[in-house]
MDAnalysis code that builds the backbone (N, CA, C; Angstrom):
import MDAnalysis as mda
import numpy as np

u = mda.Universe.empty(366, n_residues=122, atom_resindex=np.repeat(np.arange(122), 3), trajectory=True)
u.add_TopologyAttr("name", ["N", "CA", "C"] * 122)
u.add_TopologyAttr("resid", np.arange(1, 123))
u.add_TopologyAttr("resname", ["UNK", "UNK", "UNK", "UNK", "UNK", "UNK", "UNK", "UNK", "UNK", "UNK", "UNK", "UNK", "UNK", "UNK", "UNK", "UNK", "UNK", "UNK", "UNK", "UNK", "UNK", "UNK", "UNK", "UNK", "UNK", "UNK", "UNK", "UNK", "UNK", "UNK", "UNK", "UNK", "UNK", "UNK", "UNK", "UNK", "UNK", "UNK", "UNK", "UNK", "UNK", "UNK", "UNK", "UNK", "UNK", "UNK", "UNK", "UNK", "UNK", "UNK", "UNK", "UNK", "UNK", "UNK", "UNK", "UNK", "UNK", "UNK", "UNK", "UNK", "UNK", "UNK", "UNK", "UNK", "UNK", "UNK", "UNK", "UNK", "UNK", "UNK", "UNK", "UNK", "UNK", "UNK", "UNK", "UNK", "UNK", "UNK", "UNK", "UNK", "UNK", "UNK", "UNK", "UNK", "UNK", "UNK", "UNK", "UNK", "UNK", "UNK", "UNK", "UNK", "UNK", "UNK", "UNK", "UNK", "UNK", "UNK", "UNK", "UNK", "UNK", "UNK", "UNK", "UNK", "UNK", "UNK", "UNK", "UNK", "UNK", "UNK", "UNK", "UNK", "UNK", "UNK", "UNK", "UNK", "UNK", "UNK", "UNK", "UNK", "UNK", "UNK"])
u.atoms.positions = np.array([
    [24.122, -18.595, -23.027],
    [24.289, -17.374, -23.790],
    [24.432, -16.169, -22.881],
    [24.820, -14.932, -23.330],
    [24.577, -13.640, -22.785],
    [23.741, -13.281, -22.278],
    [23.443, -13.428, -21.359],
    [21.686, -12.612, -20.277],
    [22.088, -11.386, -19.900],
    [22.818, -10.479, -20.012],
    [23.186, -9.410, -19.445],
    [22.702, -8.213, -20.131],
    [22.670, -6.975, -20.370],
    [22.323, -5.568, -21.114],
    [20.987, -5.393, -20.095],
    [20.410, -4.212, -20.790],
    [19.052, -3.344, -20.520],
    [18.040, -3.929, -20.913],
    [17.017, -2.871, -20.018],
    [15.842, -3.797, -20.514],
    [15.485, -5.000, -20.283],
    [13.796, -4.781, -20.223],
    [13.060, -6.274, -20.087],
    [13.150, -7.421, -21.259],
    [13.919, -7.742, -22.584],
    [13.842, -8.237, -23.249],
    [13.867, -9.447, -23.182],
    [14.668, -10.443, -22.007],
    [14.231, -11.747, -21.714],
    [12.665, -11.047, -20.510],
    [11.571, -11.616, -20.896],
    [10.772, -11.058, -19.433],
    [10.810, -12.615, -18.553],
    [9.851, -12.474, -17.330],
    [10.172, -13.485, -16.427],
    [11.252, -13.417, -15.653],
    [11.464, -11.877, -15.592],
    [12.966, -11.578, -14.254],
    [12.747, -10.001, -13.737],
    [12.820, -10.081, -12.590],
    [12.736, -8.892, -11.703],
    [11.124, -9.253, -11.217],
    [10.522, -7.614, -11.174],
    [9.095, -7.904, -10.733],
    [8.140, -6.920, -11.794],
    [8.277, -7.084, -12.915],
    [8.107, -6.533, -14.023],
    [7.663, -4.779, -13.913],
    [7.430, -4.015, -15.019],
    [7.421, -2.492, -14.502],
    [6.042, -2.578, -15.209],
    [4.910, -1.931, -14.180],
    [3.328, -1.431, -14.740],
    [2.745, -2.545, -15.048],
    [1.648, -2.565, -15.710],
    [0.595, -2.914, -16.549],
    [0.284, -4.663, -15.552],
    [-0.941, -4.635, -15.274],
    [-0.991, -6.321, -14.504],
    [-0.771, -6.373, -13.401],
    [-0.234, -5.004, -12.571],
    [-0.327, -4.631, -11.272],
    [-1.582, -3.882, -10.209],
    [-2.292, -4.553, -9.159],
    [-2.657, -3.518, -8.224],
    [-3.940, -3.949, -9.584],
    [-4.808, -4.731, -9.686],
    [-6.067, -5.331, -10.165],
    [-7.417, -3.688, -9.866],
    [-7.147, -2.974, -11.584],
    [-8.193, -2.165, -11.604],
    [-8.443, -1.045, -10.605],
    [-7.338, -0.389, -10.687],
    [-8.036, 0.864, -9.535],
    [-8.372, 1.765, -10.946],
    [-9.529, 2.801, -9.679],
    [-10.362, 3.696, -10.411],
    [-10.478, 3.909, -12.117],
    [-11.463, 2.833, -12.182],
    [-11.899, 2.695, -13.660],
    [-13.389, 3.478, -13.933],
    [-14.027, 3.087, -12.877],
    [-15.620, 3.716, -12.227],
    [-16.012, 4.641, -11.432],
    [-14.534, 5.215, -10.930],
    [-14.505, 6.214, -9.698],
    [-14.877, 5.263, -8.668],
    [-15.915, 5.951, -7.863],
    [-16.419, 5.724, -6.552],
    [-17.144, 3.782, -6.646],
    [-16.809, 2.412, -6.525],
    [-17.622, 1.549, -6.716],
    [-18.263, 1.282, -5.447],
    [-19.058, 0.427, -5.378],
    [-19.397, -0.464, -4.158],
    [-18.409, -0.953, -3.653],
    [-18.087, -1.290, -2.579],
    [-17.170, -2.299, -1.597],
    [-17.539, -3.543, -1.617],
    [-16.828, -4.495, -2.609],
    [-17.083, -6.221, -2.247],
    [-16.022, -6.495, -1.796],
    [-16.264, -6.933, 0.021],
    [-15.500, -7.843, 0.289],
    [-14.818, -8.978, -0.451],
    [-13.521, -9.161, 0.419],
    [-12.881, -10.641, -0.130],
    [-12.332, -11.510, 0.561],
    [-12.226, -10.718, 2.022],
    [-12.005, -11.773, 3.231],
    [-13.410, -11.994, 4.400],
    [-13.078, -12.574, 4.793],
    [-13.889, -12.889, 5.737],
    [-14.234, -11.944, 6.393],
    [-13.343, -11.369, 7.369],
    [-13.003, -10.445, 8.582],
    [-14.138, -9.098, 7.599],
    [-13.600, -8.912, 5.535],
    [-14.002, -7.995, 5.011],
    [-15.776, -8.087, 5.394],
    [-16.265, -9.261, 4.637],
    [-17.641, -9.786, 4.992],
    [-18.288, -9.114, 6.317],
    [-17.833, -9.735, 7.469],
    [-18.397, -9.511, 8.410],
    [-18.550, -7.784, 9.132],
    [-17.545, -7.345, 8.996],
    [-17.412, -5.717, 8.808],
    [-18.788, -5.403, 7.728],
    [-18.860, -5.413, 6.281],
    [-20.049, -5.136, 6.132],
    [-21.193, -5.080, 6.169],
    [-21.463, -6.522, 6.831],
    [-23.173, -6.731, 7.198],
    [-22.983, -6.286, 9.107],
    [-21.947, -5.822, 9.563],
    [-22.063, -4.781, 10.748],
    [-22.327, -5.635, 11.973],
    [-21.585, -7.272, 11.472],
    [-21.610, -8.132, 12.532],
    [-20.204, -7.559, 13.736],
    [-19.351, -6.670, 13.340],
    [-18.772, -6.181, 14.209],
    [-18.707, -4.930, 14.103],
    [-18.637, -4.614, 14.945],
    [-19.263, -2.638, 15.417],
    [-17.871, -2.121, 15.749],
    [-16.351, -2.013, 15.997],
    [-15.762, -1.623, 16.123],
    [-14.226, -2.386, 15.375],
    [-12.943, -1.290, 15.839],
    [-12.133, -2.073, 15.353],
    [-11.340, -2.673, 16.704],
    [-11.730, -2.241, 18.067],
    [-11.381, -2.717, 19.021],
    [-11.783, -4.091, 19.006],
    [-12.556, -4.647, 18.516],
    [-13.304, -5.886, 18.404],
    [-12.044, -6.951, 17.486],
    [-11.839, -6.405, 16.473],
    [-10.464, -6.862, 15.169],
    [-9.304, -7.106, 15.873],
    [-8.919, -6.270, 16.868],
    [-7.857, -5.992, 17.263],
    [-7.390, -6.637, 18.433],
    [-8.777, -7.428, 19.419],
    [-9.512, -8.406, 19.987],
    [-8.500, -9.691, 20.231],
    [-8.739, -10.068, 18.667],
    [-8.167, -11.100, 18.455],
    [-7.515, -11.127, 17.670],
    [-6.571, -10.106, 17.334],
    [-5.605, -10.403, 16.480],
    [-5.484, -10.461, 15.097],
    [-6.981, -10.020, 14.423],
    [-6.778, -10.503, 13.434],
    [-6.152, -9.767, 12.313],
    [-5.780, -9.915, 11.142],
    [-4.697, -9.520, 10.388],
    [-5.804, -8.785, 9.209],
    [-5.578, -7.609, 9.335],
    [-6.551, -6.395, 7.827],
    [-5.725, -6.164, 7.146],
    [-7.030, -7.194, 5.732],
    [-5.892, -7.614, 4.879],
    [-6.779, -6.480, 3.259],
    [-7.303, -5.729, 4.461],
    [-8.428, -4.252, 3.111],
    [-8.476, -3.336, 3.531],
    [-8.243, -2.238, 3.038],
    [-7.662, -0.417, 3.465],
    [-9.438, -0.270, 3.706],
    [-10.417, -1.290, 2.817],
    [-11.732, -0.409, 2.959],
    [-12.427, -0.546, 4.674],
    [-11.722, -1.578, 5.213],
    [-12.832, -2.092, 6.762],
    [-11.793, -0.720, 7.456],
    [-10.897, -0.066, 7.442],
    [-10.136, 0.786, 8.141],
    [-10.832, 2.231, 7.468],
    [-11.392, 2.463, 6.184],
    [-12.002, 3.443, 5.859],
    [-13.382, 3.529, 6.509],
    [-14.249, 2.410, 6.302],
    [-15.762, 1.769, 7.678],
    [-15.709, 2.481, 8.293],
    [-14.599, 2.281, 9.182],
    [-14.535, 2.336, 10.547],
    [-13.726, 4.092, 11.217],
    [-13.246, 3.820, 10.249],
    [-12.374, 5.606, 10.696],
    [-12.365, 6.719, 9.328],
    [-12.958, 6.371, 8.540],
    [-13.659, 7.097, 7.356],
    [-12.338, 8.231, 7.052],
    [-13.892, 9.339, 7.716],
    [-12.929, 11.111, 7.408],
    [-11.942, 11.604, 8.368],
    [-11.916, 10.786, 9.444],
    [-11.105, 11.246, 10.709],
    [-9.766, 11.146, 10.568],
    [-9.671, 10.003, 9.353],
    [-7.790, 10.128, 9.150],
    [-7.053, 11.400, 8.556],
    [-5.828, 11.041, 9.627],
    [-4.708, 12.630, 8.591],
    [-3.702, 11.743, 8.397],
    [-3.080, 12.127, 7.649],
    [-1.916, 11.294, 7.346],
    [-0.260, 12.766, 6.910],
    [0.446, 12.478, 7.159],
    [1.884, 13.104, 7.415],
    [3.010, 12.214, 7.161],
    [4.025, 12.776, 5.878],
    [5.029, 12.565, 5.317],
    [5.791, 12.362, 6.472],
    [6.855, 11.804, 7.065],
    [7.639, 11.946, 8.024],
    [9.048, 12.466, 7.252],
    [9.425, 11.304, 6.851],
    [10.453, 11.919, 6.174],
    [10.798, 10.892, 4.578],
    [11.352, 11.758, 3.768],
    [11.333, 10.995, 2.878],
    [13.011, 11.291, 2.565],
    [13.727, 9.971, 2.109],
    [15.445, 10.029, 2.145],
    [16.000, 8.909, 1.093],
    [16.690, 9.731, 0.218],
    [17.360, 8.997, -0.550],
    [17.876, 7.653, -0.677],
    [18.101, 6.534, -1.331],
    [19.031, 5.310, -1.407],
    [19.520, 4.822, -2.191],
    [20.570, 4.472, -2.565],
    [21.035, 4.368, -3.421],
    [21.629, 2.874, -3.710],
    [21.490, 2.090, -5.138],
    [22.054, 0.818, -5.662],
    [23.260, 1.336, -6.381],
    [23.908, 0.690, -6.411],
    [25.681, 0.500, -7.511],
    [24.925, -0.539, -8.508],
    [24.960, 0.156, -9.934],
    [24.910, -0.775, -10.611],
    [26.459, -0.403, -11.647],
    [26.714, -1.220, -12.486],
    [27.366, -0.851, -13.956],
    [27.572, 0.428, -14.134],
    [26.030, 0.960, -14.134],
    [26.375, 2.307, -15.113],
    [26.333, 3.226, -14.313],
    [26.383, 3.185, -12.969],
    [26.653, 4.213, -12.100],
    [25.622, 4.079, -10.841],
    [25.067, 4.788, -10.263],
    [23.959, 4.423, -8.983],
    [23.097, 4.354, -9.215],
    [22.022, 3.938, -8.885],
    [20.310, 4.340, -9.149],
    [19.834, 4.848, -8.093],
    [19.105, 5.607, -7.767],
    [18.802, 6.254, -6.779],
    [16.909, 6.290, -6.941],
    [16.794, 5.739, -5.636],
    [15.011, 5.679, -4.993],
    [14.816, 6.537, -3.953],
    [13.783, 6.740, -3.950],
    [13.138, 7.676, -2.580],
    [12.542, 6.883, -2.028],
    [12.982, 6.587, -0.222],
    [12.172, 5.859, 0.715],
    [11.361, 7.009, 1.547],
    [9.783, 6.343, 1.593],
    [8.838, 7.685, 1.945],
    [8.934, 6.904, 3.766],
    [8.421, 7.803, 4.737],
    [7.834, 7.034, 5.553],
    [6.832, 8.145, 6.294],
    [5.602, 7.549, 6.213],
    [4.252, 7.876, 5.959],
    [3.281, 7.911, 7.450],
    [2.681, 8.599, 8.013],
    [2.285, 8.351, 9.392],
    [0.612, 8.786, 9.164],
    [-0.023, 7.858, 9.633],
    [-1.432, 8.164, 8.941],
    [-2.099, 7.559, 10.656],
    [-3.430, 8.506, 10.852],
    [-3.917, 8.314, 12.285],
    [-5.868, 9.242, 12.060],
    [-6.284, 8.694, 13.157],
    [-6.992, 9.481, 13.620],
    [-7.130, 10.377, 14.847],
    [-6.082, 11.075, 15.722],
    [-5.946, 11.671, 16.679],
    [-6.599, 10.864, 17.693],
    [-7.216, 9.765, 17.974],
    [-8.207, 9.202, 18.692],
    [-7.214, 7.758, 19.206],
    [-5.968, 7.516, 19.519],
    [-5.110, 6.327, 19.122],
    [-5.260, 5.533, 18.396],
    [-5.307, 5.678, 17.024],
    [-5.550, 4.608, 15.926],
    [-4.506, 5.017, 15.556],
    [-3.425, 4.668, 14.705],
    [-1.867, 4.509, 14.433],
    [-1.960, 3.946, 12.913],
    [-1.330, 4.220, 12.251],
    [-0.664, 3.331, 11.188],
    [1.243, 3.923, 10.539],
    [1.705, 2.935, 10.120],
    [3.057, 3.450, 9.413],
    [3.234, 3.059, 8.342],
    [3.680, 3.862, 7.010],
    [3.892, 2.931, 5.990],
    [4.941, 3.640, 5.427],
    [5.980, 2.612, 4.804],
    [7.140, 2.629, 4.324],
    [6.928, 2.167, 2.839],
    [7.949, 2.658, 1.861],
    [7.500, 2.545, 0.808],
    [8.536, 3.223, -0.035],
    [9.555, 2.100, -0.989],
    [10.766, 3.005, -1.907],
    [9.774, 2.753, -3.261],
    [10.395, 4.568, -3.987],
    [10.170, 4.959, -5.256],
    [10.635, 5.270, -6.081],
    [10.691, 5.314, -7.419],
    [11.630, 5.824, -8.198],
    [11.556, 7.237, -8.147],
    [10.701, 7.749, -8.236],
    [10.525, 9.324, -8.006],
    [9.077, 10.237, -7.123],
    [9.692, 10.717, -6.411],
    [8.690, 11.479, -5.308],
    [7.775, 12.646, -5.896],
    [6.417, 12.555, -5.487],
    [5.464, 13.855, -5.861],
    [6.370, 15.301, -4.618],
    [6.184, 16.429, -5.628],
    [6.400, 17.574, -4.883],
    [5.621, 18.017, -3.872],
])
């Protein structure tokens, strides 16, 4: 048959829009931190004291909270640049905003994050 037009009406295609995404942020505000990896675990009972220690051996932080632990209030973070892109569809282009994001603690701790949107905060 026809699979083609708008809309999610067959669902089970694409990567669906909202709802069932990103499991419960701020329902309680501020919660406790329960780990869920290992690496998370051991960071909280303060079996490792740094992130030079993580970084040691390689291991892969797979929770924004052991990077909050550890470098808390000291992060700044800076827009670099954020730039248009554009898809061809049918009905003309669609257009996303790719951000790219530079977040640090002046102390050499580094991060980069990239990230397309449908629409950018002012």
């Amino acid at each position: 048959g026809f699979r083609g037009g708008f809309g999610g009406g067959g669902r089970g295609r694409g990567r669906g829009r909202g709802r069932g995404r990103g499991r419960g942020r701020g329902k309680d505000g501020e919660k406790e931190w329960m780990p869920v990896t290992k690496l998370g675990r051991l960071v909280k009972d303060a079996k490792i004291k740094t992130l030079e220690e993580i970084y040691l051996f390689s291991l892969p932080i797979k929770e924004f909270e052991i990077i909050d632990y550890f470098l808390g209030p000291n992060l700044k973070d800076e827009v670099l640049k954020v730039i248009p892109v554009q898809k061809q569809t049918r009905a003309g282009q669609r257009t996303r905003f790719k951000a790219y994001v530079v977040i640090g603690d002046f102390n050499g701790h580094l991060g980069l994050g990239i990230k397309c949107s449908k629409e950018v905060a002012t």
